[in-house]
C-alpha positions in Angstrom: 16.5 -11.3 0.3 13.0 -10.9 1.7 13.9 -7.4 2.8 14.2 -6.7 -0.5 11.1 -8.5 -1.7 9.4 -6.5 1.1 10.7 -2.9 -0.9 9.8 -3.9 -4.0 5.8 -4.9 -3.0 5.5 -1.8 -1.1 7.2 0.3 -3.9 4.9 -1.2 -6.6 1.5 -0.8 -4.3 2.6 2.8 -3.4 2.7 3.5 -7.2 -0.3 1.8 -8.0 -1.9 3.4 -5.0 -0.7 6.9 -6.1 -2.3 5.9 -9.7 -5.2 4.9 -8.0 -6.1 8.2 -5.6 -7.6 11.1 -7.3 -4.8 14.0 -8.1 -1.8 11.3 -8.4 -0.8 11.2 -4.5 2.1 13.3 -3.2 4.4 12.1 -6.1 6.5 9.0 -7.0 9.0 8.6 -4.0 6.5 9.8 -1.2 3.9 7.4 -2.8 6.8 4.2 -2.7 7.2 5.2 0.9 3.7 5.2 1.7 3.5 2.2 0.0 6.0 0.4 2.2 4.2 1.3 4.9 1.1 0.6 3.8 1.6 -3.0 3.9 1.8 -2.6 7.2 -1.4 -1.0 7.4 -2.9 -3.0 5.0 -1.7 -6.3 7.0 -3.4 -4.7 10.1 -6.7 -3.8 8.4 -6.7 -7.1 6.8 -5.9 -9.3 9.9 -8.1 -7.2 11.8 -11.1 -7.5 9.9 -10.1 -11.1 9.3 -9.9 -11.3 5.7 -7.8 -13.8 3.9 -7.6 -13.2 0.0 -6.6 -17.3 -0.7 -4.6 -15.5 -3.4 -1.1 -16.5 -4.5 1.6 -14.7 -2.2 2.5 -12.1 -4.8 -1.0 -11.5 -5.5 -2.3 -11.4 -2.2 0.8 -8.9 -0.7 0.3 -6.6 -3.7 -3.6 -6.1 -3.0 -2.7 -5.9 0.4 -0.1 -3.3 0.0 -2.1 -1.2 -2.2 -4.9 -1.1 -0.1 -3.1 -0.1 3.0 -1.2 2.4 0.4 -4.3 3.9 -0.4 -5.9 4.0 3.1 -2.7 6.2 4.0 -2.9 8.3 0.8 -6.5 9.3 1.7 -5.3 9.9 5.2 -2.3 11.9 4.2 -5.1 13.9 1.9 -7.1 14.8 4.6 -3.8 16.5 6.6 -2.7 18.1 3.4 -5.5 20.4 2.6 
């Protein structure tokens, strides 16, 4: 079960993400797959800079997720021009 919980947060930061970044993303199922790993990224940027939100757990993965979602989407940006 917390696979799954794991999908959905990363599929709801990669949309938000893509709703976020200028020009939409790289569209709905690349953006939910960036999003999955961008809580990953997001984790990483987060524990390394050592920032704890003091958020509720769905709160705090969600913002999490999106931002690492975003930080790939602007990366990904940069390789697709």
């Amino acid at each position: 079960m917390g696979f799954l919980y794991f999908l959905l947060i990363g599929a709801a930061a990669g949309w938000i993400a893509g709703k976020l970044m200028k020009g939409g993303g790289f569209g709905f199922f690349l953006n939910v797959a960036l999003g999955i790993v961008g809580g990953f990224v997001g984790g990483w940027v987060f524990g390394f800079l050592n920032i704890d939100l003091g958020m509720g757990v769905l709160t705090g993965q969600l913002i999490t997720a999106v931002v690492g979602a975003v930080i790939l989407l602007f990366v990904a940006g940069l390789f697709k021009k």
